[in-house]
C-alpha positions, 0 to 999 in steps of 0.5 A: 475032307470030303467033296460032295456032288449034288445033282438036283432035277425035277421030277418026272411029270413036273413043267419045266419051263426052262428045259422047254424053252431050252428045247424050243431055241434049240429046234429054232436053230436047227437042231431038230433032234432034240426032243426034250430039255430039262434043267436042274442044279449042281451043288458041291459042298467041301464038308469035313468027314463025318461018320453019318455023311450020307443021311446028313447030307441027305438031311442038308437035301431035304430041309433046304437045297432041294424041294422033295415035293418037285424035285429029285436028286441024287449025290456022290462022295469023294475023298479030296486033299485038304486045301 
């Protein structure tokens, strides 16, 4: 059984307005050092081996966890115990 680690952020350049309003809370309570926030998502499949893993997953991506237009991502694969 493989796990794999989704991470999916926006794009550079595209409004963010939870990452902003993340930023400014944070100034506001004093954390002046943070000049930026941005937020994005966390998948993690439990998928059964398959010899194509990378480009299905990378198809599972595609069609529906991400938007390609907004959005970037990038996941790792690992080896887990079958539960």
């Amino acid at each position: 059984m493989k796990k794999v680690t989704i991470h999916i952020m926006p794009k550079q350049g595209v409004l963010d307005p939870q990452g902003k309003a993340i930023q400014t809370s944070l100034n506001g309570l004093g954390f002046s050092e943070v000049e930026d926030a941005q937020t994005g998502k966390l998948v993690e499949l439990f998928v059964e081996n398959h010899e194509d893993i990378d480009k299905r997953v990378g198809e599972m991506c595609d069609k529906l966890l991400a938007n390609p237009v907004m959005e970037d991502y990038h996941f790792e694969v690992e080896e887990v115990a079958h539960t």
